[in-house]
Backbone bond lengths (Angstrom), bond angles and torsions (degrees), N, CA, C in turn:
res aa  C-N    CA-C-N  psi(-1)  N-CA   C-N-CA  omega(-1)  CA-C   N-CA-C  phi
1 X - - - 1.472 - - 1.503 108.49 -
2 X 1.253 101.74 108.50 2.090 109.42 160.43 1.191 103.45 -61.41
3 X 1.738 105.24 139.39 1.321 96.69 178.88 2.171 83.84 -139.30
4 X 1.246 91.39 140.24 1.798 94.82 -164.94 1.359 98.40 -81.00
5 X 1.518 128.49 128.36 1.436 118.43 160.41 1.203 125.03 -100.46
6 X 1.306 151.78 98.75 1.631 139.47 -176.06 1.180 112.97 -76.10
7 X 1.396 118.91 108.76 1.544 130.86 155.98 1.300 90.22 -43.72
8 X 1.678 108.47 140.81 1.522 102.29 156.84 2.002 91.64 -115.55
9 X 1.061 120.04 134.20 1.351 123.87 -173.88 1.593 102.10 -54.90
10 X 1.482 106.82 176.63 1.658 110.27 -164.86 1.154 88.76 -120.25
11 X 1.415 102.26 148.54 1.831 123.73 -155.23 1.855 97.46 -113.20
12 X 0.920 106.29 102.34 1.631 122.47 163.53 2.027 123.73 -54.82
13 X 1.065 96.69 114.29 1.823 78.54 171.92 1.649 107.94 -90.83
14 X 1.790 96.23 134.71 1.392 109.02 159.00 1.271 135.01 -80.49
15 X 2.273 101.48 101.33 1.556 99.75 163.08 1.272 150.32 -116.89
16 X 1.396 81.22 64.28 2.033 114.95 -157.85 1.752 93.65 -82.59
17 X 1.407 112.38 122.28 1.640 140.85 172.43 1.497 105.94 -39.73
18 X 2.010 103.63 -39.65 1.581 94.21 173.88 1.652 146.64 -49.10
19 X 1.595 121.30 118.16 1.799 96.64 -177.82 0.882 86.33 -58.53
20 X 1.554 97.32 160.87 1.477 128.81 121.12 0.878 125.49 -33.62
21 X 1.886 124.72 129.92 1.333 103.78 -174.16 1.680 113.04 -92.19
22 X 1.474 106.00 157.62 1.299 111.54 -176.14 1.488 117.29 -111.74
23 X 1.627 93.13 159.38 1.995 97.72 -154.15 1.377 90.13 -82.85
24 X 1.727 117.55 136.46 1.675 135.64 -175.54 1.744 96.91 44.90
25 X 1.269 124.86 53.48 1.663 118.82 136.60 1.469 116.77 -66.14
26 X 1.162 133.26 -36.25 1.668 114.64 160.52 1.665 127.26 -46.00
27 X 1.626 92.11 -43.31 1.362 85.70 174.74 1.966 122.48 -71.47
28 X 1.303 116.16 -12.78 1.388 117.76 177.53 1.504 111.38 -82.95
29 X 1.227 103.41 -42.05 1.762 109.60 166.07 1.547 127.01 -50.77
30 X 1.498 96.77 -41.61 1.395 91.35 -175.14 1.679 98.50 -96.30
31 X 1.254 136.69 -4.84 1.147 137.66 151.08 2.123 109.21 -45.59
32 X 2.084 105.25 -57.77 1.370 93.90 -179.66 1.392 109.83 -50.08
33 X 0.997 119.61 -41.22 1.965 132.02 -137.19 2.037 97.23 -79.55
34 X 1.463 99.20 -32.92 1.630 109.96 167.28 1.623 124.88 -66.80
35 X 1.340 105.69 -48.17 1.352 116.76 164.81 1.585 124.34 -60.27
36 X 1.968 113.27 -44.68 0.844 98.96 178.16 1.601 118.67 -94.33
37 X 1.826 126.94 2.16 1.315 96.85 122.53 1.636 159.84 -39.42
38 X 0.879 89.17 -34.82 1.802 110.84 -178.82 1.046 82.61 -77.12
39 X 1.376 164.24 -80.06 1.288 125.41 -124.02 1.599 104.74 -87.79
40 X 1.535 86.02 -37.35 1.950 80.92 159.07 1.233 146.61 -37.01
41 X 1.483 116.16 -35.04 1.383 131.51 176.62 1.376 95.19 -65.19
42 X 1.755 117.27 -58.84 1.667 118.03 -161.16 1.060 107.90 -41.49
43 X 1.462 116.24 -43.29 1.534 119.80 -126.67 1.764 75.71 -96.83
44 X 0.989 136.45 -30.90 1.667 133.19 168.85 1.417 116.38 -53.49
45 X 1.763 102.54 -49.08 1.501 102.70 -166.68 1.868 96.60 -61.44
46 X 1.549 111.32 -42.75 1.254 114.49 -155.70 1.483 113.72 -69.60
47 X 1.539 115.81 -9.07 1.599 122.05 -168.25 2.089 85.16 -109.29
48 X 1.133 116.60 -6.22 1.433 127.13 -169.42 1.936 101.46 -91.25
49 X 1.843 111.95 -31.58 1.394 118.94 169.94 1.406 124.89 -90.33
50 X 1.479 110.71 -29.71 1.336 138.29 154.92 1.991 91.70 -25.52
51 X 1.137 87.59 -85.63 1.390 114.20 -152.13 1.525 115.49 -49.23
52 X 1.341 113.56 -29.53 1.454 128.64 174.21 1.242 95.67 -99.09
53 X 1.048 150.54 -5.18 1.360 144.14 -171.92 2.485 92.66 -90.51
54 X 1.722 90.40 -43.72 1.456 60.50 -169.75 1.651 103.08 -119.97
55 X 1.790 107.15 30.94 1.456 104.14 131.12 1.410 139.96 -70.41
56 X 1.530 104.02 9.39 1.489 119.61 -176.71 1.174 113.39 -97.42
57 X 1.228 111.37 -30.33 1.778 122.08 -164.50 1.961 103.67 -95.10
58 X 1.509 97.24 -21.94 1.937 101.55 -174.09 1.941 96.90 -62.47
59 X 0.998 97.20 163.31 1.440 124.60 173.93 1.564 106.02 -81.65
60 X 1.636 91.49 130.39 1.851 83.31 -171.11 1.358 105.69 -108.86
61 X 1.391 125.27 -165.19 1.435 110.20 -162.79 1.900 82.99 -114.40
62 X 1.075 114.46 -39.01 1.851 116.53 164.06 1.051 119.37 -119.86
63 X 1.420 123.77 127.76 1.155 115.37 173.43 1.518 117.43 -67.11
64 X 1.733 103.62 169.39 1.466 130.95 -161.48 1.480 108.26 -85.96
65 X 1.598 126.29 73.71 1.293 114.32 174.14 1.646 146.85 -37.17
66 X 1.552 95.02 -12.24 1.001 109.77 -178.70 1.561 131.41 -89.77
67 X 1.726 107.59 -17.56 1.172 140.00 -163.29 1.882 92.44 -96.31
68 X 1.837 105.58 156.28 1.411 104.43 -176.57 1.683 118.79 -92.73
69 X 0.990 116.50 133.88 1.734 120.75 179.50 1.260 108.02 -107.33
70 X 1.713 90.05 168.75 1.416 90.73 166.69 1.603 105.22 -175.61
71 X 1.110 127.90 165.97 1.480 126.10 -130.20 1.844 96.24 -121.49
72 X 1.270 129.26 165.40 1.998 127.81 173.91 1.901 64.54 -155.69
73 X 1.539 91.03 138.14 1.220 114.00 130.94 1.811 118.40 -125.83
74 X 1.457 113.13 142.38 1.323 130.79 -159.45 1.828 107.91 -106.83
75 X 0.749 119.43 143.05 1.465 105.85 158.93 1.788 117.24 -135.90
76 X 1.346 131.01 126.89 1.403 124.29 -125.36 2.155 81.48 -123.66
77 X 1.311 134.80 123.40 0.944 115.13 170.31 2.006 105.87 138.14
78 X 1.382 115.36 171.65 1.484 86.01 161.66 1.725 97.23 -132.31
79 X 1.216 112.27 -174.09 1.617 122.00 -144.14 1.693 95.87 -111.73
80 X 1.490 136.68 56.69 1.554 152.76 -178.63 1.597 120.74 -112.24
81 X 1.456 88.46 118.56 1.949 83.93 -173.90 1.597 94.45 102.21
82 X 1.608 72.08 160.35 1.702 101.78 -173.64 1.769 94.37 -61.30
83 X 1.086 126.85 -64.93 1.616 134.88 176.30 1.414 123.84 -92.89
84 X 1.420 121.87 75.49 1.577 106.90 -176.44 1.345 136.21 -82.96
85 X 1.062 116.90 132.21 1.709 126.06 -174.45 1.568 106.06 -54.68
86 X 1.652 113.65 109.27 1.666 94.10 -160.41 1.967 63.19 -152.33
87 X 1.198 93.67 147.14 1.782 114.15 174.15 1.688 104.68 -113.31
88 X 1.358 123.74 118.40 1.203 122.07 -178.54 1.780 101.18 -114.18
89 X 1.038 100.38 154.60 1.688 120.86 176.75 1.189 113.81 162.54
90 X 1.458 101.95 170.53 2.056 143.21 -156.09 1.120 115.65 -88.69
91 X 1.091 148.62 179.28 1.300 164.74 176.94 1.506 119.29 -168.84
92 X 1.499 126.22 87.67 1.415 94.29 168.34 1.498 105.99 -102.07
93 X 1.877 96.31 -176.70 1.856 88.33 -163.18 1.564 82.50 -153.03
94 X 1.558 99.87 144.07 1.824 102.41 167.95 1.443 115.88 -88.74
95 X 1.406 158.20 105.63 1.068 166.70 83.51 1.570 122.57 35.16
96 X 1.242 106.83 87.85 1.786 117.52 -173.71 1.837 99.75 -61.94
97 X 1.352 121.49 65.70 1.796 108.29 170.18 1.332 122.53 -60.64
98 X 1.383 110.62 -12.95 1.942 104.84 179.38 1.585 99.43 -110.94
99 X 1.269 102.80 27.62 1.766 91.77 155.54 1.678 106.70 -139.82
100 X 1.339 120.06 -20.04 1.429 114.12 169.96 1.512 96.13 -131.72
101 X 1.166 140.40 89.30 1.546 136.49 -177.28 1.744 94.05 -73.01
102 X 1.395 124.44 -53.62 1.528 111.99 -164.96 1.290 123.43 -85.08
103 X 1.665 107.66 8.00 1.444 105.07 173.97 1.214 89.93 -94.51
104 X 1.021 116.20 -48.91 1.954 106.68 -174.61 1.260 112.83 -60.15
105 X 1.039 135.28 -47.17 1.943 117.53 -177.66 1.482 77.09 -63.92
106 X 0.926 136.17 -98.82 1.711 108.53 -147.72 1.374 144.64 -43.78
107 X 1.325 107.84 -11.82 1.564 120.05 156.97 1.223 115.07 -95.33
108 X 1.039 127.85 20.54 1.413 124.48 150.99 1.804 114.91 -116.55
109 X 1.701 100.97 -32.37 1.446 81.95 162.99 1.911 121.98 -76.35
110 X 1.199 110.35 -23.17 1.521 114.28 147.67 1.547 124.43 -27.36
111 X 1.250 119.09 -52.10 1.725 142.13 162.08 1.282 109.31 -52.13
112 X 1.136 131.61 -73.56 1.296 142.01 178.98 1.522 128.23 -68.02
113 X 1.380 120.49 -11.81 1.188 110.30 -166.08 1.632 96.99 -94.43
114 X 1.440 105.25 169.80 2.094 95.64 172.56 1.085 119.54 -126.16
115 X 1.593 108.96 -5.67 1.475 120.07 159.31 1.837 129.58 -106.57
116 X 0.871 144.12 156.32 0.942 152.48 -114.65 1.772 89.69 -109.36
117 X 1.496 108.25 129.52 1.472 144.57 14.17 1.673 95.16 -86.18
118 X 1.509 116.24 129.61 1.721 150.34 -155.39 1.449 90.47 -142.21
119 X 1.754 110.53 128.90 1.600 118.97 111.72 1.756 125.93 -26.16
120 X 1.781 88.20 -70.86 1.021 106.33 -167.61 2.057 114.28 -28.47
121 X 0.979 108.87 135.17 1.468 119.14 167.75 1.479 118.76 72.10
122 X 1.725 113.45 4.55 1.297 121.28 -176.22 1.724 106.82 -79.73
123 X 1.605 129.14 156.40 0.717 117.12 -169.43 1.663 105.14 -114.73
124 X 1.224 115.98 162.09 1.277 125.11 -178.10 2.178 124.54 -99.07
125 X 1.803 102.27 83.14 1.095 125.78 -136.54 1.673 106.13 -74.77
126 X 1.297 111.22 -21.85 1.715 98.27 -178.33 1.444 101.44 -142.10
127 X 0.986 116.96 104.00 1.850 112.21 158.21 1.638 115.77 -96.20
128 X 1.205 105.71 137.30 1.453 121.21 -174.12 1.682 116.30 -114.89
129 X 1.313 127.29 89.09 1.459 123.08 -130.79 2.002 93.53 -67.21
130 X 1.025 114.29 156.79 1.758 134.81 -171.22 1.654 85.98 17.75
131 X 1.563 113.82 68.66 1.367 119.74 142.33 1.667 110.95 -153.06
132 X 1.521 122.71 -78.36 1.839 106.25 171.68 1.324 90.36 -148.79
133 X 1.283 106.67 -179.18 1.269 121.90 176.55 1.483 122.01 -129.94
134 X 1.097 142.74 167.24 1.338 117.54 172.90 1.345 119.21 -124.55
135 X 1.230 149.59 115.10 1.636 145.95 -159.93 1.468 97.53 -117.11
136 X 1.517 105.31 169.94 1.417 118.30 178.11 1.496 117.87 75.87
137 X 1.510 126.34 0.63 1.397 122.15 167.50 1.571 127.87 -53.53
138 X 1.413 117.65 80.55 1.331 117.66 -171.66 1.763 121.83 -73.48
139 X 1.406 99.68 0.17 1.550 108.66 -172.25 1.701 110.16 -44.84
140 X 0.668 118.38 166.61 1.490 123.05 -173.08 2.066 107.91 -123.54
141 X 0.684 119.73 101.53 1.381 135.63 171.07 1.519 128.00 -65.13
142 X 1.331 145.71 99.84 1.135 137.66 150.75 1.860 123.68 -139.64
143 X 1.495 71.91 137.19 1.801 94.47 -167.47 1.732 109.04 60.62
144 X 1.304 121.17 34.71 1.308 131.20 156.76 1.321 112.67 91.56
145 X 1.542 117.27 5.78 1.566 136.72 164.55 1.494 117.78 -88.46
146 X 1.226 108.22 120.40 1.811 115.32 -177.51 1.280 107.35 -86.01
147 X 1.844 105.25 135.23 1.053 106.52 168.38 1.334 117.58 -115.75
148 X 1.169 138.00 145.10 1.523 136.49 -151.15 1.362 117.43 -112.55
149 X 1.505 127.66 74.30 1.267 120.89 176.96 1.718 136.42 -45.52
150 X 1.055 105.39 158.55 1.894 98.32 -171.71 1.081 128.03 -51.30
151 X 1.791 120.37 150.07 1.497 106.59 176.13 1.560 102.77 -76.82
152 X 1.748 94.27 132.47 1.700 104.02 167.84 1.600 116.81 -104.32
153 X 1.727 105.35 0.84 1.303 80.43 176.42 1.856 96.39 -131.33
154 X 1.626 96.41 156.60 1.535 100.39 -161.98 1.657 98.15 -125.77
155 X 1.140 111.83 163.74 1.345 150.21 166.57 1.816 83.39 46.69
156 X 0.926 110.40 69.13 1.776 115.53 160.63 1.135 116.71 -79.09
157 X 1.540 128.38 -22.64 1.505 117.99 -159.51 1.968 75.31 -104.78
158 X 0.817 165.90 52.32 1.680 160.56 -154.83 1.512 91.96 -156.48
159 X 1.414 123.02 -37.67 1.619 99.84 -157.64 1.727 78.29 -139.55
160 X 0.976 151.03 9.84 1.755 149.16 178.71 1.762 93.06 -83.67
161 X 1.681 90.49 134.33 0.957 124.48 -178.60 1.427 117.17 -84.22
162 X 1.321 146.41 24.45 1.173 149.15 -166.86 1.419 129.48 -37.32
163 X 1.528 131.52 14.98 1.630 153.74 102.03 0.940 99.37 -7.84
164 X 1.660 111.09 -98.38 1.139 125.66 -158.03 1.563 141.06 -29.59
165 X 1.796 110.81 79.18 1.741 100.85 -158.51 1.472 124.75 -77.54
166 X 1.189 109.13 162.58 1.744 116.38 172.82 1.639 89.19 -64.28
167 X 1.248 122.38 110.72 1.715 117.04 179.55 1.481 115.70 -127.03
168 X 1.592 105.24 3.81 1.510 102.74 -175.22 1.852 96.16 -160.79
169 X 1.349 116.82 -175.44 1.119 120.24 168.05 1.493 126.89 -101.18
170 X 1.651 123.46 130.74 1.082 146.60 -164.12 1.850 108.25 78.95
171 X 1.586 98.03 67.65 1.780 103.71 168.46 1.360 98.06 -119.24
172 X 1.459 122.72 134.32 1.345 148.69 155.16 1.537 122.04 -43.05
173 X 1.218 115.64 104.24 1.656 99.70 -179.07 1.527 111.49 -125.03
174 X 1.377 142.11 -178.95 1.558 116.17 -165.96 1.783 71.43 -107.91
175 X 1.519 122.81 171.20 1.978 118.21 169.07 2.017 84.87 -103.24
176 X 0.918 138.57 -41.63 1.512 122.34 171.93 1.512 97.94 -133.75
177 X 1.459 88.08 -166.53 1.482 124.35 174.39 1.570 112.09 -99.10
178 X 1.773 117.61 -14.54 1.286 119.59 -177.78 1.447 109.76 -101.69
179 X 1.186 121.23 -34.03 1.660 106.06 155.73 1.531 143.42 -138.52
180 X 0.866 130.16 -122.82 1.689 108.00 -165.69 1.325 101.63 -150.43
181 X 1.556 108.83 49.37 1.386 129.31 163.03 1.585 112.89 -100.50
182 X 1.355 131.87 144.31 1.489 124.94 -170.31 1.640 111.79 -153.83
183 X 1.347 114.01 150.64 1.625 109.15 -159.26 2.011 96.41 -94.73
184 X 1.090 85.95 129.99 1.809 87.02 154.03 1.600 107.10 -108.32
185 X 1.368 122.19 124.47 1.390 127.90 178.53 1.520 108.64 -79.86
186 X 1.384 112.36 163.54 1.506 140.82 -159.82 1.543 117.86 -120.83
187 X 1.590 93.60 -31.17 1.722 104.91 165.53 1.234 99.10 -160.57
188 X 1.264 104.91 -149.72 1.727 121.79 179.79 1.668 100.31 -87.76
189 X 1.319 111.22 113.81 1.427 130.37 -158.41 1.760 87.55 -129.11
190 X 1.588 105.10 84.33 1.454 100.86 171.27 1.578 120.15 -79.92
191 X 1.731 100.67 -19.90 1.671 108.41 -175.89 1.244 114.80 -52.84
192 X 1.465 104.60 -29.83 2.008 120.68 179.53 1.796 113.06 -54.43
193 X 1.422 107.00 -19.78 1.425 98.70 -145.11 1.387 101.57 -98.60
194 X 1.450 109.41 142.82 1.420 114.51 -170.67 1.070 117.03 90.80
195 X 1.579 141.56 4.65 1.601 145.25 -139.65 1.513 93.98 -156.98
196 X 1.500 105.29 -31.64 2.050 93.49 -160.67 1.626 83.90 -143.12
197 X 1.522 112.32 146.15 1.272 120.34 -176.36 1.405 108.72 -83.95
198 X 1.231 130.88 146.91 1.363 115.34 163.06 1.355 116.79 -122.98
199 X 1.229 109.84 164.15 1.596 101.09 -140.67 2.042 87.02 -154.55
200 X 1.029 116.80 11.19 1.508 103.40 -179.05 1.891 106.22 179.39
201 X 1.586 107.01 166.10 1.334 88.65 166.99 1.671 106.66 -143.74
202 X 1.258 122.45 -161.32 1.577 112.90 177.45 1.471 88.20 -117.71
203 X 1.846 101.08 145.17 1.241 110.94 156.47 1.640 126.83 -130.81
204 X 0.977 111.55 -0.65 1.535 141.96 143.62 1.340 133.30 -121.98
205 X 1.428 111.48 149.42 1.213 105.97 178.54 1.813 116.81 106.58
206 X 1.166 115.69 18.61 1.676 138.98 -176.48 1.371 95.85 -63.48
207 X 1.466 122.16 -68.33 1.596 133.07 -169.13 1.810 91.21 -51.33
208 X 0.802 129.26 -66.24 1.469 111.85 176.49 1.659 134.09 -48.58
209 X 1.375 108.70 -47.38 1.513 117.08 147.36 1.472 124.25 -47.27
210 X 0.907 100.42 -9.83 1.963 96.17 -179.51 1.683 101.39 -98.30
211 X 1.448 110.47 -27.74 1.988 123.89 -160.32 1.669 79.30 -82.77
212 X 1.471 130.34 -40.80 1.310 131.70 -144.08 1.427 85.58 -73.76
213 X 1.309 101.68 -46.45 1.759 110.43 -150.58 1.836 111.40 -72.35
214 X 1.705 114.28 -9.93 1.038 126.42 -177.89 1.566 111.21 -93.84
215 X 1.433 99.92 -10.23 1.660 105.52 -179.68 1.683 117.38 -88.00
216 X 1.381 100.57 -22.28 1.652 104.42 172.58 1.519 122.54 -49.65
217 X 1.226 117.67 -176.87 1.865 118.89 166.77 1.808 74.39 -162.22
218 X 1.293 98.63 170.71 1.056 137.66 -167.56 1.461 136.51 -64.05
219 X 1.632 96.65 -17.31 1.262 112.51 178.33 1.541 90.07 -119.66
220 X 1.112 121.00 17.55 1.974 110.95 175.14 0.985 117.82 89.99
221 X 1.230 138.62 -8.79 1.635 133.83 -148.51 2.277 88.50 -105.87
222 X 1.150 104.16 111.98 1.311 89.32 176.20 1.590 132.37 -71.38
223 X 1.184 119.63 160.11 1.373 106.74 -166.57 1.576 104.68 -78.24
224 X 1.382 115.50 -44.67 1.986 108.22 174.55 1.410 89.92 -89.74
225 X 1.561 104.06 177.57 1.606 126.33 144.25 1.396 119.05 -77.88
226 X 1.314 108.30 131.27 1.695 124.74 -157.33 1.979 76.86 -118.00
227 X 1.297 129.46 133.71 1.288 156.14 173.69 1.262 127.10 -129.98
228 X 1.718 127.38 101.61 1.506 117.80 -175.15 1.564 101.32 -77.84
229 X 1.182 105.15 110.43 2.051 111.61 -179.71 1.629 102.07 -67.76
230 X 1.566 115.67 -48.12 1.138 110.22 -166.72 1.324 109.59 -161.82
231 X 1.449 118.99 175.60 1.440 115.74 -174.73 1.916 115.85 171.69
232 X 1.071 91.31 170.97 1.916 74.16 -174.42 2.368 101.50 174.39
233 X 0.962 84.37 -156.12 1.718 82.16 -160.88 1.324 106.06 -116.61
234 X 1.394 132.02 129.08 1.497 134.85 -173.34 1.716 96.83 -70.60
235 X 1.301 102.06 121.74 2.096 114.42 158.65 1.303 100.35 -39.46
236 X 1.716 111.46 133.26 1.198 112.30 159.92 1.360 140.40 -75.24
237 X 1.305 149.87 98.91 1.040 149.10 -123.39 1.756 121.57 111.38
238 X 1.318 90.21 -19.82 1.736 104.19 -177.09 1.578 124.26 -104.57
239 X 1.471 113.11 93.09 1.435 110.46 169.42 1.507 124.42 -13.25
240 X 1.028 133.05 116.44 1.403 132.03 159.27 1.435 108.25 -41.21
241 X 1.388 145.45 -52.15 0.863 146.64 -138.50 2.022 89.77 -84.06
242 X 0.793 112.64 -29.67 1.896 111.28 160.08 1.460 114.97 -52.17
243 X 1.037 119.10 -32.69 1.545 112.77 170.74 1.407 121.60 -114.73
244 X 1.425 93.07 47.84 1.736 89.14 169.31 1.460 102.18 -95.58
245 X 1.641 113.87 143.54 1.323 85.07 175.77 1.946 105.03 -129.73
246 X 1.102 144.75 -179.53 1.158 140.94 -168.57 1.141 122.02 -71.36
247 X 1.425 147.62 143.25 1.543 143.31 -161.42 1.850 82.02 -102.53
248 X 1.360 70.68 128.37 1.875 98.05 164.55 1.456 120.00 -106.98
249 X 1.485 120.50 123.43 1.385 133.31 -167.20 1.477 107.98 -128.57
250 X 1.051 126.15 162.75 1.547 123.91 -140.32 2.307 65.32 -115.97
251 X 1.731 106.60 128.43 1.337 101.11 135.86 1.573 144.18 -31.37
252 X 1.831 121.16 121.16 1.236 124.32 155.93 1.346 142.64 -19.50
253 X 1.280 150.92 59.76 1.385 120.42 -155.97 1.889 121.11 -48.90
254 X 1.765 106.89 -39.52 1.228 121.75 167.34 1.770 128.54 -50.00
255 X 1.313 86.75 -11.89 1.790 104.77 179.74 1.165 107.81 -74.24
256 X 1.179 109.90 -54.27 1.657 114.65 -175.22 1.652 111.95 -86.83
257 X 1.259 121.73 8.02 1.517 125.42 165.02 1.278 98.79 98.65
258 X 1.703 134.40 37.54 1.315 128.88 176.61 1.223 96.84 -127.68
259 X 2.148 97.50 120.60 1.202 112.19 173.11 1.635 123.22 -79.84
260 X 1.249 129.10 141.37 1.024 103.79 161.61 1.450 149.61 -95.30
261 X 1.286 121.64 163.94 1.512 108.84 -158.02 2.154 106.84 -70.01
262 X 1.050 61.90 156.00 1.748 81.68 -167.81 1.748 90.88 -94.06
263 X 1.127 128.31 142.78 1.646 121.60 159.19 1.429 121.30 -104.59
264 X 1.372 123.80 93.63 1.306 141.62 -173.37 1.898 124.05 -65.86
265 X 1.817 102.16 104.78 1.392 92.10 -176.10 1.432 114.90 -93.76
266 X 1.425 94.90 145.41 1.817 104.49 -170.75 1.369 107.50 -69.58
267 X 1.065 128.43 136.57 1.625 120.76 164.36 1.590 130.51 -78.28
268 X 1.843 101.42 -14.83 1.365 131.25 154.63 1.691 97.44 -21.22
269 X 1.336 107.32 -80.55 1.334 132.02 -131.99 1.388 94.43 -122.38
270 X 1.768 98.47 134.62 1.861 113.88 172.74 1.461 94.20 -71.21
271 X 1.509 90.91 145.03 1.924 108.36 163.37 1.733 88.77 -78.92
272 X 1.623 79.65 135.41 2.117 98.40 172.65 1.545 88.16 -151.94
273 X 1.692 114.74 55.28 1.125 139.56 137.62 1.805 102.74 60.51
274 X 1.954 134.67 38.83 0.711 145.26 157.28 1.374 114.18 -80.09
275 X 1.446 130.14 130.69 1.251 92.43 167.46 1.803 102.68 -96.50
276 X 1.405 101.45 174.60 1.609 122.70 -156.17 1.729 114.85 33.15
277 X 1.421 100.12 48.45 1.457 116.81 160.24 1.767 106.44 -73.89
């Protein structure tokens, strides 16, 4: 008797690295390869706004006639004696209007107006020497109690550009949204950025920023009183460079060969804190 046997052949396992191929993997690939174009472009456009964002803020070699200004005069000192030692000077500054249009008409009608809410007569409350300063403090002071005038400027965080970095010295930044105090920088003040809007820059007026920047101490409190006397908005059509006007400095006495007096203590006599005892 034949009796049939069927080998059934011996079955191998496959552990070949190759996938499997999968049904429309071209189409998911070229799905990644689309996306990760696209993000490519962004990430261009976004180093492409970057980049004009803080070709705006650099120091130019002429200013932009076309762009809006506007003028601070300061007066650094206080007003005692027949002749007082008082340092006067300018400031002009370029004004970003197509990135904050409503903070700027109001800081310039701030400049211009002579009644209240005024620039005019506010004092300039913390300088921090080659770091910022702060101008526009209109608070009102008596017997060492602050009083806090109104917010004049509105919806700042709505149209603020928060890009826009402190990247050089003399950039405009608002210090809040609650009042109408604002930093002029001293250098490249990156700690500012992202925190305070900026909204303008200086393009005259450095030689005064340097006198400002020597008046600070360390904890802010400046050594004179810094006073914005006046201020207002460059005509459109009109070079800034028309209203520059000359820094005024109080005469040397030592220039002209006048020493000054020395105050001589007697050894006679205890100091009991008179002076010219």
């Amino acid at each position: 008797v034949c009796v049939e046997v069927c080998v059934q052949p011996k079955q191998f396992m496959n552990f070949t690295t190759k996938k499997r191929p999968r049904k429309d993997a071209w189409r998911s690939l070229q799905k990644e390869l689309d996306d990760r174009e696209k993000l490519e472009e962004e990430n261009a456009l976004k180093l492409k706004k970057t980049d004009a964002l803080k070709a705006r803020v650099c120091i130019d070699d002429e200013a932009n006639p076309t762009a809006r200004h506007a003028y601070m005069d300061f007066e650094i000192g206080r007003r005692m004696g027949k002749d007082p030692l008082v340092t006067r000077g300018r400031i002009i500054v370029e004004l970003f209007e197509d990135i904050m249009p409503r903070t700027v008409d109001t800081f310039v009608t701030l400049l211009e107006s002579e009644a209240e809410p005024t620039y005019r007569g506010s004092q300039m409350s913390k300088i921090f020497p080659g770091f910022y300063c702060m101008a526009g403090d209109r608070d009102v002071r008596i017997e060492g109690v602050s009083h806090t005038r109104e917010n004049v400027y509105q919806r700042v965080e709505a149209e603020a550009n928060w890009q826009l970095p402190h990247l050089n010295p003399g950039i405009l930044s608002l210090v809040d949204s609650r009042s109408s105090r604002f930093h002029i920088t001293l250098r490249k003040a990156e700690e500012l950025d992202g925190w305070h809007a900026v909204f303008g820059k200086v393009i005259y007026g450095f030689d005064l920023l340097k006198i400002l920047s020597e008046l600070g101490n360390t904890n802010g409190e400046p050594k004179q009183p810094v006073v914005m006397t006046s201020g207002g908005g460059v005509p459109s059509g009109t070079h800034p460079r028309d209203f520059l006007k000359k820094l005024e400095q109080p005469e040397d006495p030592e220039a002209h060969g006048y020493s000054k007096k020395v105050m001589r203590y007697s050894s006679t006599y205890r100091h009991t804190g008179l002076i010219g005892h």
